[in-house]
N, C-alpha and C positions, 0 to 999 in steps of 0.2 A: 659825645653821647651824654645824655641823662641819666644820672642817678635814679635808683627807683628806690620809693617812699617802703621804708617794711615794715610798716604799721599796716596798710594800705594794700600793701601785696598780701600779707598775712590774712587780712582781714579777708581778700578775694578768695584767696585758698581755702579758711574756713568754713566763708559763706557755700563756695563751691562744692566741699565736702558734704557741707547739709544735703544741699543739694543730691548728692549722690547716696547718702545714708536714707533723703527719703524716699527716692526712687526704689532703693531697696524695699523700703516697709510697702512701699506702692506694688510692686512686682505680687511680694508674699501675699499683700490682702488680695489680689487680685485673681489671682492662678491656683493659688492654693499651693498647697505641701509638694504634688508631683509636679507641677507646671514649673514651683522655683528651685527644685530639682534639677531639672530639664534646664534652664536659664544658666544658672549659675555650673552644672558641668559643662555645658556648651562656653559661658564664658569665660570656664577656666581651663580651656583646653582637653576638657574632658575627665579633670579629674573628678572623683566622683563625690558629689557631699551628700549624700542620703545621709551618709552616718551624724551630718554634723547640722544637719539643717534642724532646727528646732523651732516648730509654729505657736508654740504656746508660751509667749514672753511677755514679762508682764511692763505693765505701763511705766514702771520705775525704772525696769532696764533699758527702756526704750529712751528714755529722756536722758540717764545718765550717758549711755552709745551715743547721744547726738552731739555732750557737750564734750565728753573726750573725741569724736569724729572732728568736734571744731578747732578743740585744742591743740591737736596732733597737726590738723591740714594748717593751722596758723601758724606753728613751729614750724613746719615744712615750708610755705611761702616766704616765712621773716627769713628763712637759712639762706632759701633760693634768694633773695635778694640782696640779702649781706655780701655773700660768696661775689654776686655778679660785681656789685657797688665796691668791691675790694676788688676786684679783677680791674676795671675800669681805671682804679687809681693808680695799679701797677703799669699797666698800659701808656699814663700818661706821661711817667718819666723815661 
């Protein structure tokens, strides 16, 4: 098997994190207060975020959420592909 590139994987997982950080800001513009209410307890099993859902965020927090959301999903793709690509080399002795 192939080694995988964790630049590359990092990179996917970041890009994908945007991805899902924007979908959130898409939801909230979208539905409004009660609607991502409704979303986000249904997709968390029901627990409840009334208390935590906050619609009034300003544009700075929004930008800094994206680059830590990239940050984070990039550190998690480069782990996920270290761990495997070390796995792979253990396997082959």
């Amino acid at each position: 098997m192939d080694t995988i590139n964790i630049k590359r994987f990092g990179l996917a997982f970041g890009l994908t994190g945007i991805i899902l950080y924007a979908g959130c800001i898409l939801v909230m513009f979208t539905v409004g207060r009660n609607g991502t209410i409704l979303f986000f307890n249904s997709l968390l099993h029901g627990l409840d975020t009334s208390s935590i859902i906050r619609m009034d965020i300003q544009v700075s927090e929004v930008i800094i959420g994206i680059i830590e959301t990239f940050i984070i999903s990039w550190l998690i793709g480069a782990c996920i592909a270290m761990f495997y690509n070390i796995s792979l080399k253990k396997n082959k002795k």
